[in-house]
C-alpha positions as a Markdown table, in Angstrom:
| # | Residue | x | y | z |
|---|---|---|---|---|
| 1 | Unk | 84.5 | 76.5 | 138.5 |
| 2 | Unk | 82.7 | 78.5 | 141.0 |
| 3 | Unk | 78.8 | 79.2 | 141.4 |
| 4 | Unk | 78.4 | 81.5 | 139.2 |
| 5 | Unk | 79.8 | 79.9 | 136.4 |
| 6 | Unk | 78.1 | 76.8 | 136.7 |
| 7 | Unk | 74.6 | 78.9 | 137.2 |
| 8 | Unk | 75.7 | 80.8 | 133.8 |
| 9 | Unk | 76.0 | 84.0 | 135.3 |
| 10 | Unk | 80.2 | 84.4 | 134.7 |
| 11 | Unk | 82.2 | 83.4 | 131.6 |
| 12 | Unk | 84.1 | 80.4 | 132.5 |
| 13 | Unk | 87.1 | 81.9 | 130.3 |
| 14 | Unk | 88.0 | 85.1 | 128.4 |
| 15 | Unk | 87.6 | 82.9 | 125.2 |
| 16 | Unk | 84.1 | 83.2 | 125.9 |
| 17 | Unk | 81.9 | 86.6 | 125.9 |
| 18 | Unk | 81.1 | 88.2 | 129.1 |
| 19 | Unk | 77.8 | 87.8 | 130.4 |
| 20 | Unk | 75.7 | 91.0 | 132.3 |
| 21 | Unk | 77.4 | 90.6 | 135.6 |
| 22 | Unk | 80.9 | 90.1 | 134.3 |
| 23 | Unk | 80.7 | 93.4 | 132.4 |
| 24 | Unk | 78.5 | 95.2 | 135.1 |
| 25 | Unk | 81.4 | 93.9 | 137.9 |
| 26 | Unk | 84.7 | 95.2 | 135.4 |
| 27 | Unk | 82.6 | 98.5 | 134.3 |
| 28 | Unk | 79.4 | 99.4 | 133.8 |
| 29 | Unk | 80.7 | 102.6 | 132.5 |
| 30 | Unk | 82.9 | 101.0 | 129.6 |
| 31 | Unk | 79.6 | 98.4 | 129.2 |
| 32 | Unk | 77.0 | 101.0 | 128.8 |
| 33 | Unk | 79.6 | 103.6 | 126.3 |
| 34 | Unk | 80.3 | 100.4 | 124.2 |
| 35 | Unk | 76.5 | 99.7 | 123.4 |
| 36 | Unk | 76.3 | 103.8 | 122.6 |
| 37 | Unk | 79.5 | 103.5 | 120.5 |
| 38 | Unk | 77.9 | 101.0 | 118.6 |
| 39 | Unk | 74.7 | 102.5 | 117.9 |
| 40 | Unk | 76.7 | 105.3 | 116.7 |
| 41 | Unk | 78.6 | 103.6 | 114.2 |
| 42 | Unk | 75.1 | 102.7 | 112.8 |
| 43 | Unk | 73.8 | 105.7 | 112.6 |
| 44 | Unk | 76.8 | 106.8 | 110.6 |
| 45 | Unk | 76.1 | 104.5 | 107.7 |
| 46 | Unk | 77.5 | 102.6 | 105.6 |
| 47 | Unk | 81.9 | 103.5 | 106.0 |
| 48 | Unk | 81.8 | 103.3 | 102.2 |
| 49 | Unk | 80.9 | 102.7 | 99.0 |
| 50 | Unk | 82.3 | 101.3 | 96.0 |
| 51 | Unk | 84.1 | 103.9 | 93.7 |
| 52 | Unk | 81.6 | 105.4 | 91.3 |
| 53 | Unk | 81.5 | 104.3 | 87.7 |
| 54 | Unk | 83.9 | 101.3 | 88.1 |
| 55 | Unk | 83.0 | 97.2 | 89.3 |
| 56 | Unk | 83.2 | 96.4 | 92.6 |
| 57 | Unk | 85.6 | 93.9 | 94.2 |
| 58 | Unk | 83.7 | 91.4 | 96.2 |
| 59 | Unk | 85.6 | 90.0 | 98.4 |
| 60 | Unk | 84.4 | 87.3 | 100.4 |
| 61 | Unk | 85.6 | 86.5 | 103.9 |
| 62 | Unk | 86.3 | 83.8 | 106.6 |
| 63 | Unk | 88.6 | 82.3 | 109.3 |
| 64 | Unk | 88.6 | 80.1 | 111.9 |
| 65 | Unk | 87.3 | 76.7 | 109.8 |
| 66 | Unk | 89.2 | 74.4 | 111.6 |
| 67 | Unk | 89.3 | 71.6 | 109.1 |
| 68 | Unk | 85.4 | 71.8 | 108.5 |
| 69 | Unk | 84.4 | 71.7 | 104.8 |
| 70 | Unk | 80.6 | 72.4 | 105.6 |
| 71 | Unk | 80.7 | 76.3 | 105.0 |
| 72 | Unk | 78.2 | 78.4 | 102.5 |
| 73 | Unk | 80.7 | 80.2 | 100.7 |
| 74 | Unk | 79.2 | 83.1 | 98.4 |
| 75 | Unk | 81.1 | 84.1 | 94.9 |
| 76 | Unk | 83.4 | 86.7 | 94.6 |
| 77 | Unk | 86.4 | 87.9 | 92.9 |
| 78 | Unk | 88.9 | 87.2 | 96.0 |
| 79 | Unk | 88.7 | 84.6 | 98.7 |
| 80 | Unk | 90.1 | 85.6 | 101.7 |
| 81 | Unk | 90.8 | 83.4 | 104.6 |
| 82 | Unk | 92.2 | 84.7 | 107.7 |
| 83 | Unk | 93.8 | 81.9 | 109.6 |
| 84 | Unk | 93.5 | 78.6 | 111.7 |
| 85 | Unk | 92.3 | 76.9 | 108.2 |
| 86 | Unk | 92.9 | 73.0 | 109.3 |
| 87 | Unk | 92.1 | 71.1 | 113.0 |
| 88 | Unk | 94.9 | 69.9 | 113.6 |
| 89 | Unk | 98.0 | 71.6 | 111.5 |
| 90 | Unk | 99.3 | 68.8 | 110.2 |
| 91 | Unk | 100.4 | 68.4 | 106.7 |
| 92 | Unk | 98.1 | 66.6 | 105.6 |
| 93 | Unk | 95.4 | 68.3 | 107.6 |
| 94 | Unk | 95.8 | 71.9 | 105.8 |
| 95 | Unk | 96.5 | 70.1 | 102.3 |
| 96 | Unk | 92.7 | 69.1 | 102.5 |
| 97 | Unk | 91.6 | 72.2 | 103.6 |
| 98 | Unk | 94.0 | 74.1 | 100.3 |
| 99 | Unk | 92.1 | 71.1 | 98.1 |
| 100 | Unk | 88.9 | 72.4 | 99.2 |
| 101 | Unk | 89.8 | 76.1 | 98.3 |
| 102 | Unk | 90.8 | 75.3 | 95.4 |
| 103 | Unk | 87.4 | 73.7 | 94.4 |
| 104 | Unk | 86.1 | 77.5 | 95.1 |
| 105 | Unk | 85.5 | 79.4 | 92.3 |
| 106 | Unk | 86.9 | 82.5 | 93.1 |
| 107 | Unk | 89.9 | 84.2 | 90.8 |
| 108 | Unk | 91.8 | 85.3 | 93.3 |
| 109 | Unk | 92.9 | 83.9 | 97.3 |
| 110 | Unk | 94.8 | 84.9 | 100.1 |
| 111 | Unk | 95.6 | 83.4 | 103.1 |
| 112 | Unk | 97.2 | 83.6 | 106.6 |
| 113 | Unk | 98.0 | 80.8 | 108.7 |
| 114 | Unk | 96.6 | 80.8 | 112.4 |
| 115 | Unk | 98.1 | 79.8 | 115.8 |
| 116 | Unk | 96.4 | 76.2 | 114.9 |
| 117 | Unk | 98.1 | 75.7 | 111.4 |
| 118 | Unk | 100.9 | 74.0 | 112.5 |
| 119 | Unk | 103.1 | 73.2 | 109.5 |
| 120 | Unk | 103.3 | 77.1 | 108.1 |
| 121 | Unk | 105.3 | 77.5 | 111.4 |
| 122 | Unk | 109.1 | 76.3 | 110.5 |
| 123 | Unk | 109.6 | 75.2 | 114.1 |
| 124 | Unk | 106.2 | 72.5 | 113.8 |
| 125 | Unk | 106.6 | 71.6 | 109.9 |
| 126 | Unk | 106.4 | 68.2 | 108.9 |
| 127 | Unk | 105.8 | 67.2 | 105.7 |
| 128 | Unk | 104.6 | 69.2 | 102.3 |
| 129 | Unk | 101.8 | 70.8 | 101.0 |
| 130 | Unk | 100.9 | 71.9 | 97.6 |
| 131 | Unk | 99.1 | 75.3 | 97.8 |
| 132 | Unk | 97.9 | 75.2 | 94.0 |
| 133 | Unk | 97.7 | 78.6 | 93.8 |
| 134 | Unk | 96.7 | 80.3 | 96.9 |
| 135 | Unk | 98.5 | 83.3 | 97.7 |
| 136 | Unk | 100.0 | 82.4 | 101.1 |
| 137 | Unk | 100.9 | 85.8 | 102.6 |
| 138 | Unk | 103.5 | 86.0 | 105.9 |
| 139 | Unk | 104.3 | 89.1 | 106.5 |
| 140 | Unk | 104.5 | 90.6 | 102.6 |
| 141 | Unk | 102.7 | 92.0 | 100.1 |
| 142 | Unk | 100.3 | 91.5 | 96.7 |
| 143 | Unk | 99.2 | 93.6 | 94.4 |
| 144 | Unk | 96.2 | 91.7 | 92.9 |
| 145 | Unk | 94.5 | 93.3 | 89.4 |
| 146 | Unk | 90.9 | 92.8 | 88.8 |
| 147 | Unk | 87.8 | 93.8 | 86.3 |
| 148 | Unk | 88.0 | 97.3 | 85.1 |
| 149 | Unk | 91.4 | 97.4 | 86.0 |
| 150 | Unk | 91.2 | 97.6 | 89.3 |
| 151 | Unk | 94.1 | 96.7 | 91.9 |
| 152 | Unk | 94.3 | 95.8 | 95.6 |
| 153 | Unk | 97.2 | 95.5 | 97.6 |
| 154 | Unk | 96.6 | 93.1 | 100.3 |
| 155 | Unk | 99.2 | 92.4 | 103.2 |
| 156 | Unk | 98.7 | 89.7 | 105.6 |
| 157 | Unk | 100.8 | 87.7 | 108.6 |
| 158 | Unk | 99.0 | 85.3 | 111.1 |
| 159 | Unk | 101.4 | 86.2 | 114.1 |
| 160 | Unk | 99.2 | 85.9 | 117.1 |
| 161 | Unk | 99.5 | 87.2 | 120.7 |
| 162 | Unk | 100.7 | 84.2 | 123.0 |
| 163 | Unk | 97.9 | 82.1 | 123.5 |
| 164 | Unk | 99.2 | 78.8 | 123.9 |
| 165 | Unk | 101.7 | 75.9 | 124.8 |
| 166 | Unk | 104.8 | 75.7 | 122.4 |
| 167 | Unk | 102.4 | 73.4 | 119.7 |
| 168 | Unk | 101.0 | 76.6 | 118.9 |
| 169 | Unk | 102.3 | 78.5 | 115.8 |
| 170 | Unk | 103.4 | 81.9 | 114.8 |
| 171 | Unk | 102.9 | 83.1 | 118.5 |
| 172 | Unk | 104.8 | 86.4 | 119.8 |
| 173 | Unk | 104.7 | 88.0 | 123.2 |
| 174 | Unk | 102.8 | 91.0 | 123.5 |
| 175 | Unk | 105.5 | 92.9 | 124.4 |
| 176 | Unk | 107.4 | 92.1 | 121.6 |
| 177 | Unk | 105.1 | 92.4 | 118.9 |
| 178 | Unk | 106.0 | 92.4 | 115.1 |
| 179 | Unk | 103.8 | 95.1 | 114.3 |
| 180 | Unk | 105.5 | 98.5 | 114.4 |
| 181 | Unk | 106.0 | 100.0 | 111.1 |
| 182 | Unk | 105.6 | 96.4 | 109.3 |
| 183 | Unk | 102.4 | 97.3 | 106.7 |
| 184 | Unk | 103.0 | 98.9 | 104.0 |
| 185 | Unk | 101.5 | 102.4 | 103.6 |
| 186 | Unk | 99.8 | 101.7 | 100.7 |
| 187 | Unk | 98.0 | 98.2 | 102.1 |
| 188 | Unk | 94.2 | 98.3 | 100.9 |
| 189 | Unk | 93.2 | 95.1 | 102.5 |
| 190 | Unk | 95.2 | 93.7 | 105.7 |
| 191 | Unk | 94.4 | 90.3 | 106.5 |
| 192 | Unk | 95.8 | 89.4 | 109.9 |
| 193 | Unk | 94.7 | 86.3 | 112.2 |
| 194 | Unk | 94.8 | 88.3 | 115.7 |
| 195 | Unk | 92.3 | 91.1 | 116.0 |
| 196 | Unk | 93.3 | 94.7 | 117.0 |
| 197 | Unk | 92.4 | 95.5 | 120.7 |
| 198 | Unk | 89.2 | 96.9 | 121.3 |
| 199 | Unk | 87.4 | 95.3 | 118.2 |
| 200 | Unk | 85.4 | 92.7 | 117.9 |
| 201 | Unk | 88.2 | 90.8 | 120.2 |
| 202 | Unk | 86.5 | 90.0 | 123.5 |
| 203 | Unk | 89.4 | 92.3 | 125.1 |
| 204 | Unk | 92.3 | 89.7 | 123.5 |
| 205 | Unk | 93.4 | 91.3 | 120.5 |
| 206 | Unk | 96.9 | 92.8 | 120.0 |
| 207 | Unk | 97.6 | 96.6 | 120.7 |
| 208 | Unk | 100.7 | 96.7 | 119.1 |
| 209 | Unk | 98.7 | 95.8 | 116.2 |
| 210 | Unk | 95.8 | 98.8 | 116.5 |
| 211 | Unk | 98.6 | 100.7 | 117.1 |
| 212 | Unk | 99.6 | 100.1 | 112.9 |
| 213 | Unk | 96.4 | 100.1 | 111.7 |
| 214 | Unk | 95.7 | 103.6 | 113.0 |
| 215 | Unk | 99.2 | 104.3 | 110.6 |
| 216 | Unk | 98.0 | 102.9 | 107.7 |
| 217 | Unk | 94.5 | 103.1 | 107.9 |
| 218 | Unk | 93.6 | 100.0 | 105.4 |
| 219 | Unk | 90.3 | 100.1 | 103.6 |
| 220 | Unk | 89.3 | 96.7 | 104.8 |
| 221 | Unk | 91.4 | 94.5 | 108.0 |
| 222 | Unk | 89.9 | 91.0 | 107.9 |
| 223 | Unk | 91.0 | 88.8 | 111.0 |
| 224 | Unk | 89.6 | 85.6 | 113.7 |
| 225 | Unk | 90.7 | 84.1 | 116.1 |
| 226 | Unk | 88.4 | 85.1 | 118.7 |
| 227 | Unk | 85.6 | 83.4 | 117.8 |
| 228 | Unk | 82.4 | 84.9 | 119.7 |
| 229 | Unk | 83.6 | 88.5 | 117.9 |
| 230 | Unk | 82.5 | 87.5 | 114.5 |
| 231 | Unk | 80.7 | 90.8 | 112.8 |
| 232 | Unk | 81.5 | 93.1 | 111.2 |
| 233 | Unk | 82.7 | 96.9 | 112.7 |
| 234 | Unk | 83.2 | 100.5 | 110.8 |
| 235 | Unk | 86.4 | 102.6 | 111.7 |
| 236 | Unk | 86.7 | 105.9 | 110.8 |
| 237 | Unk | 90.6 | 106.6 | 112.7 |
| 238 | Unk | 88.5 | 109.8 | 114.2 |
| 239 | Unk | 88.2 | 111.5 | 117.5 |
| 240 | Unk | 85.3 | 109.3 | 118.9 |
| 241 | Unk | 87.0 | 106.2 | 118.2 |
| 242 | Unk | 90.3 | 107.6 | 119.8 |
| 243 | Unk | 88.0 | 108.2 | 122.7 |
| 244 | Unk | 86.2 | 104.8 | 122.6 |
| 245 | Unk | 89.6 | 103.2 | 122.7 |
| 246 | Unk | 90.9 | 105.1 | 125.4 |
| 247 | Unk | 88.4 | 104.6 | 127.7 |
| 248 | Unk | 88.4 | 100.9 | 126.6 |
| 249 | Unk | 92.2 | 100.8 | 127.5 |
| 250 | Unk | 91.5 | 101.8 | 131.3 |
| 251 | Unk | 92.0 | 99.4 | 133.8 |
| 252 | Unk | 89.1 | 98.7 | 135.5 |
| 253 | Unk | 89.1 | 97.8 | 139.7 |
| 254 | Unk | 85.8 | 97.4 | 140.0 |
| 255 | Unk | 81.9 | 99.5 | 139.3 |
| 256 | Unk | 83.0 | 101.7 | 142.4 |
| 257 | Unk | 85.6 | 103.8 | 140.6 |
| 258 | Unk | 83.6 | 104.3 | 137.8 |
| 259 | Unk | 81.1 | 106.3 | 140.0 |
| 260 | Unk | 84.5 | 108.9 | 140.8 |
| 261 | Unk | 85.9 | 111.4 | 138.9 |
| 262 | Unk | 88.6 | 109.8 | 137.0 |
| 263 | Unk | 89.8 | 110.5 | 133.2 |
| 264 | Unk | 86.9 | 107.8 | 132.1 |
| 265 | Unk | 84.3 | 110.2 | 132.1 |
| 266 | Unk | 86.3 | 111.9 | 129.9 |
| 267 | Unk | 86.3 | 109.6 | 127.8 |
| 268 | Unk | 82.8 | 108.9 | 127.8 |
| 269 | Unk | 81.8 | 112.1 | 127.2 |
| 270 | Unk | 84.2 | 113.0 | 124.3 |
| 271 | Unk | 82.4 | 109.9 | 122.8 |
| 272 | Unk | 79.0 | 110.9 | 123.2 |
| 273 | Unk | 80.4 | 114.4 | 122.2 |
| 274 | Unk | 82.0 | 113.2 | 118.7 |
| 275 | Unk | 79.4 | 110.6 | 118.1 |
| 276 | Unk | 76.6 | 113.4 | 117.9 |
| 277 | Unk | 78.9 | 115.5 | 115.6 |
| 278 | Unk | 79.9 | 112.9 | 113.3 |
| 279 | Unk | 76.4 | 112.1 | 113.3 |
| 280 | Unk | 74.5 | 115.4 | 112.4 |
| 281 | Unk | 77.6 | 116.3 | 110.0 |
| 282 | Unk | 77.0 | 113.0 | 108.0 |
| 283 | Unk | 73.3 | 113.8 | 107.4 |
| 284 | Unk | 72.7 | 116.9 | 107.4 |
| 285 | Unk | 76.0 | 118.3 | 105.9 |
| 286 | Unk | 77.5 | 115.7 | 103.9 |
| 287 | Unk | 74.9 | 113.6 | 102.9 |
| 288 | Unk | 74.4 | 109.9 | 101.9 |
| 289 | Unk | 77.0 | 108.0 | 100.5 |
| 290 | Unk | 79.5 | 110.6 | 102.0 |
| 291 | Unk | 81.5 | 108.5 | 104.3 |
| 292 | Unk | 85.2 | 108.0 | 104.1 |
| 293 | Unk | 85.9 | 105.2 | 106.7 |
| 294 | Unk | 87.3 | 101.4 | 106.9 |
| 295 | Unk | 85.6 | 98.3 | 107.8 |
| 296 | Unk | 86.8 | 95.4 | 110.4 |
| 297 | Unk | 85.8 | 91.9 | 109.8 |
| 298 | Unk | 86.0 | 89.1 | 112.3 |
| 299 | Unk | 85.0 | 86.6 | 109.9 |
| 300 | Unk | 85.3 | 83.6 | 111.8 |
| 301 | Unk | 82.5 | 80.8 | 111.0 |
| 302 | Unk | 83.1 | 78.4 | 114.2 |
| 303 | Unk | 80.4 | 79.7 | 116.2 |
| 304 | Unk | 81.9 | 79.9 | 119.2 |
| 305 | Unk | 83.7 | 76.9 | 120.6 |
| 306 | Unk | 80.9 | 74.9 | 119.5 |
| 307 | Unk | 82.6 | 73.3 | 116.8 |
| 308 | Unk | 79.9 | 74.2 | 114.0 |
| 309 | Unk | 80.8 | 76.0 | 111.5 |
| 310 | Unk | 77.6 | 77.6 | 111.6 |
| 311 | Unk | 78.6 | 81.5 | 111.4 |
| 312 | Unk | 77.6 | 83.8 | 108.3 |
| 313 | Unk | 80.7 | 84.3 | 105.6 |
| 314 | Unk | 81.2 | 88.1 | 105.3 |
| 315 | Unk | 81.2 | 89.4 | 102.0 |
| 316 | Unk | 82.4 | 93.1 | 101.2 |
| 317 | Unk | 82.1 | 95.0 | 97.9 |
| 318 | Unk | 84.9 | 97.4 | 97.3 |
């Protein structure tokens, strides 16, 4: 660990989010157009809003427990929980964890396992476990009916990007990724463990995986994994996101090139460009409640590699 780790003025790992000088050293072009891009998607409102005249679907979100129990989890008509549910993957581990969702009140849940649930892997499984009724989704599809008859179709898979030692499940190589032209078209809610690249992922989500999502476009993509990117993120599958991501995408050599003409500034400026259209068309064209967009959810509670389950539950009405 050098100096500037242990003074707290570098990340000691990519697990962990940058601090001022390791975003300032990699780009302070992509630094400074990621703080824009995000005051733009606030600007732009809420992505949507529940279909008029019929009840909402709450749906209420998490990942990333780890075998902690000690989580404030709000009501809702379907529980989703997006991966690395028990410590330790054991059998017995994730069968406590199932017990305790199924003390939850909530009609309806769906899970993914995560690269630390061991025993949904076939390679690491030992033992049984009694899901008592859970909707354990790898790699399929459900179509789940609610009040006012209301559907959702909800496809999930935990794969995950290599991240660890062979004790690690459901993990693929990132150039071999499962992704391409595995959702179905009609998927309302994806539930992944891995997050897309360029969201909420600290830089370690899967591309082969935005790559899909910008094919189906789902309402709502609930994922983990990477901790410190809990929150929640609008999409809208529009020009100024294209440009966000592309410029996102680069690879960096350093602050000097960002101060040369390069395709960057391109990028930057197509996203200040469509952020101030999408803006003034919103509000003073379209008007409130307007938007046509999707919502990502990192809904990890472990704050961080802390071990406290300390982060917020995400709930969305749909």
């Amino acid at each position: 660990m050098g100096l500037l780790t242990l003074l707290g003025l570098r990340r000691p790992s990519p697990w962990e989010p940058p601090t001022l000088l390791d975003a300032l050293l990699a780009s302070p072009l992509a630094w400074a157009v990621a703080r824009l891009y995000a005051a733009i998607l606030l600007l732009r409102g809420a992505p949507f809003r529940p279909p008029p005249g019929k009840p909402p679907i709450r749906v209420v979100c998490l990942s990333d427990t780890h075998g902690n129990r000690d989580v404030d989890v709000p009501d809702g008509d379907l529980l989703i929980h997006a991966g690395d549910l028990s410590g330790d993957g054991s059998a017995e581990g994730v069968q406590g964890m199932v017990d305790w969702l199924a003390g939850l009140p909530h009609a309806e849940k769906v899970l993914v396992a995560g690269n630390h649930d061991g025993w949904f892997d076939e390679r690491l499984r030992v033992g049984t476990v009694d899901l008592r009724g859970a909707r354990y989704l790898r790699g399929e599809m459900v179509t789940l009916e609610f009040k006012g008859g209301r559907r959702l179709n909800v496809y999930g898979d935990g794969a995950v990007p290599r991240c660890g030692g062979e004790s690690h499940a459901l993990q693929y190589d990132r150039d071999k990724h499962p992704w391409k032209g595995a959702i179905p078209d009609e998927t309302d809610v994806l539930v992944t463990h891995t997050p897309p690249r360029f969201h909420r992922d600290l830089g370690l989500g899967c591309a082969g995986l935005l790559e899909e999502v910008w094919r189906v476009k789902p309402k709502l993509h609930v994922f983990g994994h990477v901790h410190w990117g809990h929150g929640r993120e609008s999409v809208y599958y529009d020009e100024c996101q294209k440009a966000y991501e592309s410029l996102m995408a680069r690879t960096w050599k350093g602050p000097i090139r960002d101060f040369l003409p390069c395709p960057a500034w391109l990028d930057a400026l197509s996203v200040v460009w469509y952020g101030i259209s999408s803006i003034l068309w919103k509000w003073l064209m379209a008007g409130p409640g307007s938007n046509n967009g999707g919502l990502m959810v990192n809904a990890s509670v472990m704050y961080g590699n802390t071990g406290k389950t300390s982060n917020e539950v995400t709930v969305v009405d749909l």
